[in-house]
N, C-alpha and C positions, 0 to 999 in steps of 0.2 A: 168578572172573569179572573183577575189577580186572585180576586181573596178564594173562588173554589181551587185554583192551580196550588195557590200556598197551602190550603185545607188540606190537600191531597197529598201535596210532597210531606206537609207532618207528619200526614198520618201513617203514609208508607216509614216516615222515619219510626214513626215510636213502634209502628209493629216489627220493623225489623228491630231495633233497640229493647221492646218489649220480650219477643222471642229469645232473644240473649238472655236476659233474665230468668226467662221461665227452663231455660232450657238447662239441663243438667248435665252431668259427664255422668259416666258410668259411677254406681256406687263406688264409692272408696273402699276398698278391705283392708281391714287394720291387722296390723300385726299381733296376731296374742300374744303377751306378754308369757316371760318365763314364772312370773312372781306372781303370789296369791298373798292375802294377807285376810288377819282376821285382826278388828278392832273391837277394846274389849274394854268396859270400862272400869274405873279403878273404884274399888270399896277402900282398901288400905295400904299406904305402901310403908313399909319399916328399913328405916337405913341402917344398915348394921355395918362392921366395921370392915366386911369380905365382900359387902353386895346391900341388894336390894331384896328385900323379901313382900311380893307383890301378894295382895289376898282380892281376888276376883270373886265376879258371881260365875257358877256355873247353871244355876237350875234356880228355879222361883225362890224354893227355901236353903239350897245348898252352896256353902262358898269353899273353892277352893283355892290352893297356892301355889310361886313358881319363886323358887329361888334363880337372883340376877346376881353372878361374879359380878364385882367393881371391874377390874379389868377388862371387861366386856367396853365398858364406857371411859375407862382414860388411856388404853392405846391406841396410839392410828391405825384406821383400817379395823377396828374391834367390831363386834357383833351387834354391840348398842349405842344407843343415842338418847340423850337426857336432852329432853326441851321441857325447857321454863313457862311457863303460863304466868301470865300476870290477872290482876281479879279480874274478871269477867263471869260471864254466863258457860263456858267450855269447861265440861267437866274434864278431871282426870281420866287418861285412858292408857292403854298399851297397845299398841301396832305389832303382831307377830307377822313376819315379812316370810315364806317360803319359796326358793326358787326350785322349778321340778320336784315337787313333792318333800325338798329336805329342809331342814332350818337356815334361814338365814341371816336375821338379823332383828332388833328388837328397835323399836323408837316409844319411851316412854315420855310421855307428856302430863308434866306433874307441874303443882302449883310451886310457884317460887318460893312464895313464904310459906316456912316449915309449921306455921301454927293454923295454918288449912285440917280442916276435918278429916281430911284421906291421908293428911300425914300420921305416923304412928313413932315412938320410941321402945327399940327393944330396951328390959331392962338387963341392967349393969350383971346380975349375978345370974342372966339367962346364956346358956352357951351353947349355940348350932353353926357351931364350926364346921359339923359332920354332913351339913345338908350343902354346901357351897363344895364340895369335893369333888372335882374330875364332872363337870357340870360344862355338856358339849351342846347343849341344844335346849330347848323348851315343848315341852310336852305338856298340852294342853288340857285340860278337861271338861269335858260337857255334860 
């Protein structure tokens, strides 16, 4: 008689314990976020003396480019963000960050050592001073 009373009172326990479990709160709704972001990944990056000059894919056989001001990346509060990769398997990429539909900030994740295949040197007697000029934003291509 013990053992059906105790049988009983577990079993009342674990269904009522059980039902906790199973039982859910309303779905959660999450807040959507203001920010969109498109990640993109890096075919070459070339560091020039004013910025970055990033060469992406846009289409199976078409690559295009996005000049990155230095100043983007060494003021506080700037638009961009240089992270370092050490070797591994994670390719090079860029993070175009938009909040409400406008530009807002860049996180490029590039290999630390400059003798990586996505790294590139512009040459000495090449001059596109003109392309890093008055440069508010990143305008993508696909």
């Amino acid at each position: 008689m013990k053992k059906v009373l105790l049988l009983a009172v577990f079993t009342l326990a674990m269904l009522g314990f059980g039902s906790s479990l199973f039982a859910q709160d309303a779905p959660r709704k999450f807040k959507e976020s203001e920010y969109y972001y498109y990640n993109i990944p890096i075919e070459k990056i070339y560091a020039y003396r004013l910025g970055y000059v990033v060469i992406y894919r846009k289409g199976v056989n078409q690559m295009a480019r996005t000049y990155l001001p230095e100043e983007w990346f060494t003021t506080v509060g700037g638009k961009g963000e240089l992270i370092g990769l050490r070797s591994g398997t994670e390719w090079p990429s860029m993070s175009v960050y938009y909040k409400s539909g406008e530009f807002s900030h860049i996180r490029l994740r590039v290999r630390r050592d400059r003798s990586h295949e996505t790294w590139g040197v512009v040459p000495l007697n090449v001059n596109i001073d003109d392309y890093f000029k008055d440069i508010e934003d990143v305008k993508l291509e696909f």
